[in-house]
LUMFISE-377292 format. One record per residue (C-alpha): residue in three letters; z, y, x. Coordinates in steps of 0.001 Angstrom, whole numbers, plus 524288, in hexadecimal, padded with zeros to 5 digits. Example, Ala and Ser with C-alpha at 12.3 -4.5 7.8 and 13.67 -1.06 7.14 Angstrom:
% residues 2
ALA81E787EE6C8300C/SER81BE47FBDC83566/
This chain:
% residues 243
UNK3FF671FB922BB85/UNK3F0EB1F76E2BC05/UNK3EAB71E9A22BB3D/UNK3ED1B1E7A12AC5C/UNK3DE071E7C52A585/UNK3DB261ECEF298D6/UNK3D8291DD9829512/UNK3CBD41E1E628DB9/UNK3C7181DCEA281F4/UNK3BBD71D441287FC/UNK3B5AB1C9B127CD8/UNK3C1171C0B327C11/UNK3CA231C69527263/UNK3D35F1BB0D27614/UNK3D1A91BE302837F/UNK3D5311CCB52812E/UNK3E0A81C91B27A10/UNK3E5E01C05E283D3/UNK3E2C51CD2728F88/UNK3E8DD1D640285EA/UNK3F60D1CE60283DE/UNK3F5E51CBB429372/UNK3F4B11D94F29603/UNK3FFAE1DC7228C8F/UNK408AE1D1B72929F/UNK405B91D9B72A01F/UNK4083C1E63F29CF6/UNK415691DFE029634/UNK418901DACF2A1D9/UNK415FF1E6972AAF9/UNK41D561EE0E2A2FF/UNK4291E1E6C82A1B9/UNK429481E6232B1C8/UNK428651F4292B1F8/UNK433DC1F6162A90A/UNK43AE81E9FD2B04B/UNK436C81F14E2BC22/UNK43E851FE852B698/UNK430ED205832B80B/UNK431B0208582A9D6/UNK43F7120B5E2A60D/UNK446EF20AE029A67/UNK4422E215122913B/UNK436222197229712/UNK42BBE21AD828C36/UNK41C0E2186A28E35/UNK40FFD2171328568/UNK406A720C31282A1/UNK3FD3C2151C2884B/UNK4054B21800294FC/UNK40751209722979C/UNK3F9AE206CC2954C/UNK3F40B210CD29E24/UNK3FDED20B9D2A7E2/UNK3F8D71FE702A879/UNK3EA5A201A72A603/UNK3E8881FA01299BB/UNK3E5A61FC2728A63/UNK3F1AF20014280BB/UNK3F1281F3AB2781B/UNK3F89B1E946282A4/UNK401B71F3D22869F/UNK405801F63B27A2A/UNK406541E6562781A/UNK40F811E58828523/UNK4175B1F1DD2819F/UNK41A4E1EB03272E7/UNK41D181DE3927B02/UNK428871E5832843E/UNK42D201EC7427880/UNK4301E1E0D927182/UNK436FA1DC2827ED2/UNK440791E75327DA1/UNK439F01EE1728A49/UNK434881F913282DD/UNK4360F201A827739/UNK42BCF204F626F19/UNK428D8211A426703/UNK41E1B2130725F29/UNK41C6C222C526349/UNK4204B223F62716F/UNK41C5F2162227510/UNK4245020BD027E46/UNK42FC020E5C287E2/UNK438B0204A428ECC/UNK444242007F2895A/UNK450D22058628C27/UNK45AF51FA5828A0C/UNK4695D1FCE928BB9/UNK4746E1F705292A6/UNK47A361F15F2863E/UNK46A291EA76284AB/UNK46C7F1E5A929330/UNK479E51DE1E28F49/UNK474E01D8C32807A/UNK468E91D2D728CC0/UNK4714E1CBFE293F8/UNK479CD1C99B28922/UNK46F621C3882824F/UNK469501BB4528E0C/UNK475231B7342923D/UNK477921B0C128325/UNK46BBF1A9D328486/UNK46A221A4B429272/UNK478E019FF528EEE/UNK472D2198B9282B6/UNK467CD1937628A03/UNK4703218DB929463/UNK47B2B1896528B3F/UNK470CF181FC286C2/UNK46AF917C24291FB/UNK479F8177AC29574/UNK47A351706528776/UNK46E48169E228936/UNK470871671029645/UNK460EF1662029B94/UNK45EC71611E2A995/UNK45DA216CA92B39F/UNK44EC11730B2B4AA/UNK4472E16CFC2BDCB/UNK44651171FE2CB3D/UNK43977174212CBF8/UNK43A7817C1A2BDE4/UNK4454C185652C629/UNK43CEC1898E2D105/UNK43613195F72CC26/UNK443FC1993E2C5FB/UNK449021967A2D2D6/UNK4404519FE62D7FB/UNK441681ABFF2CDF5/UNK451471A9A52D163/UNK44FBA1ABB12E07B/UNK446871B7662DF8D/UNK44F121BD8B2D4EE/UNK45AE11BA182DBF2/UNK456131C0F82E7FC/UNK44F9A1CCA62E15A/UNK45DC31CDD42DB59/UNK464201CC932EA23/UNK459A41D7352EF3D/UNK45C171E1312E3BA/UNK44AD51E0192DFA5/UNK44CE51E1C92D1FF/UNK43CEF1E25A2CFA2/UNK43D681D47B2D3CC/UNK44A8D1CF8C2D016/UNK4460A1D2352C1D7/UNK43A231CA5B2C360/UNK43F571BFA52C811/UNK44BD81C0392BE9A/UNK442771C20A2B1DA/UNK43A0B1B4822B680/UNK4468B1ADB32BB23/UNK44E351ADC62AE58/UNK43F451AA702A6B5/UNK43DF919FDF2AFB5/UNK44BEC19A112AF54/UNK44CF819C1C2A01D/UNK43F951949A29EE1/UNK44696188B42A34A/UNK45165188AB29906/UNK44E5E18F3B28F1E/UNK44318192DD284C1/UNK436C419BFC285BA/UNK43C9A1A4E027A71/UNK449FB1A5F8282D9/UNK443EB1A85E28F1C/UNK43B621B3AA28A31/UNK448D21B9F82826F/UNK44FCA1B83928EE3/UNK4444D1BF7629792/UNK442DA1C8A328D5D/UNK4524F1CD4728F5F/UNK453111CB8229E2C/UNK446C91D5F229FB1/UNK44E6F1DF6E29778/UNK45AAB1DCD429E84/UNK453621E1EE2AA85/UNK44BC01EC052A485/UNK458881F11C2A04D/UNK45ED91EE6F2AD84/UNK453701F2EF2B6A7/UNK4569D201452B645/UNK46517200E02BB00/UNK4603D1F8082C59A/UNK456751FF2A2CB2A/UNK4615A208322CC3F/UNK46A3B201B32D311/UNK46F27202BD2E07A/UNK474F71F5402E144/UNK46A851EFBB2DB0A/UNK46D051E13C2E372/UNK478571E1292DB85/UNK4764A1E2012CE90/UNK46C101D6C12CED6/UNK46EED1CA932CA93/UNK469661C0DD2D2F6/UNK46FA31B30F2CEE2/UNK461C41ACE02CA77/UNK4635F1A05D2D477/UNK470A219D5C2CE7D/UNK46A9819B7C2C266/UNK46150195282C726/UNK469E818A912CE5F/UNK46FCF187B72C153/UNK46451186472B904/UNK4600017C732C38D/UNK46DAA1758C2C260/UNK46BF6173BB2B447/UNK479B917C912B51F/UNK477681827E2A794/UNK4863D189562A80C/UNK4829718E362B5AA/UNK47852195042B0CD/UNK47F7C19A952A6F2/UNK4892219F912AE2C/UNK47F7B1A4F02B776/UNK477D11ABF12ACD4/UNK486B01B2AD2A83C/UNK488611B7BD2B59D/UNK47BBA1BDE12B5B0/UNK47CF81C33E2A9B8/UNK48A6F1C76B2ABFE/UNK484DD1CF282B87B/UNK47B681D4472AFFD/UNK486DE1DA322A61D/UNK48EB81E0AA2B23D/UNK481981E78C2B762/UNK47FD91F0302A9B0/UNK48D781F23D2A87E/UNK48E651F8462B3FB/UNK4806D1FF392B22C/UNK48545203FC2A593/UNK490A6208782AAD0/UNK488972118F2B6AA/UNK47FF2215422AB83/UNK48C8921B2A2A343/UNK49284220292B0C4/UNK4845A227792B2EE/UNK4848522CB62A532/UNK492A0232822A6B0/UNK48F95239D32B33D/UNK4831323D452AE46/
């Protein structure tokens, strides 16, 4: 993937610094689509040296951005053989959603207590607009952009009721959620159907101030989430026995 410089050193150490840690976030970031993207799947190992080649730039920032995923829980590291993408497991998927779901319920339990006033409308529109595209991404079976949209809507909508330190924890479990879930989709032949798609309901009930509706909104889709890797695990132990 070209158009990522070296950053060069230039006479501004600062300057060079501030390149070097850009160029790190990048590569992070280009990365973590490609694994997102199922590109790099679960288990497949690589090199400092490999990625850097790839991308055209010097070892130190992709060794910085491979560190950074690592500590993300995207990637394993090994100090002899190198990197290679995590393989979590269907029991990893449920502790996720497990886990989310105990917090978004705290958050909101919250909100309910403290009863704030509604967000304001004009605060809702760009949340407004990640739930439409992801809703229809979801409808249409585009799981490229369905994921796109999903990661930004729940960062947007988690922004408005919750804390920075929250929000990232949250992020950081919903991108392994689908870096666990990508490769059964891709495989999928019903693919429509698997994706969940209620974004606007939440949405609506955010905007109502309905704390309990979102709730109950965010069980359902959590619940849907549950019944998908049950019944993947089951076609994976179905696959193994005639295998």
């Amino acid at each position: 993937m070209p158009g990522y410089g070296s950053g060069g050193s230039g006479g501004n150490g600062n300057a060079s610094a501030v390149t070097r840690s850009t160029l790190r976030q990048q590569i992070a970031d280009a990365l973590r689509d490609e694994v997102l993207a199922g590109r790099m799947q679960p288990g497949q190992e690589f090199t400092v040296k490999e990625i850097a080649d790839q991308y055209g730039v010097s070892a130190t920032p992709v060794r910085e951005a491979l560190v950074d995923l690592s500590a993300q829980g995207l990637l394993d590291s090994d100090q002899h053989r190198g990197f290679k993408v995590h393989r979590f497991t269907f029991d990893d998927f449920r502790t996720m959603v497990e886990t989310r779901s105990l917090i978004v319920d705290a958050i909101f339990g919250h909100v309910a207590r403290s009863r704030p006033a509604p967000p304001a409308p004009q605060a809702m529109l760009s949340v407004r607009r990640r739930a439409e595209e992801a809703a229809r991404a979801a409808r249409c079976g585009d799981l490229d952009i369905l994921i796109g949209y999903d990661l930004r809507f729940w960062r947007e909508l988690g922004a408005l009721v919750a804390n920075r330190y929250l929000c990232d924890f949250l992020h950081r479990l919903r991108v392994q959620a689908w870096v666990f879930s990508v490769p059964f989709l891709r495989l999928d032949p019903e693919l429509p159907a698997r994706l969940w798609g209620g974004h606007q309901d939440i949405v609506e009930a955010v905007a109502r101030g309905d704390a309990a509706g979102v709730r109950a909104e965010i069980r359902a889709y959590d619940d849907h989430a549950l019944v998908w890797a049950e019944r993947m695990e089951q076609r994976e132990r179905q696959a193994r026995r005639e295998g």
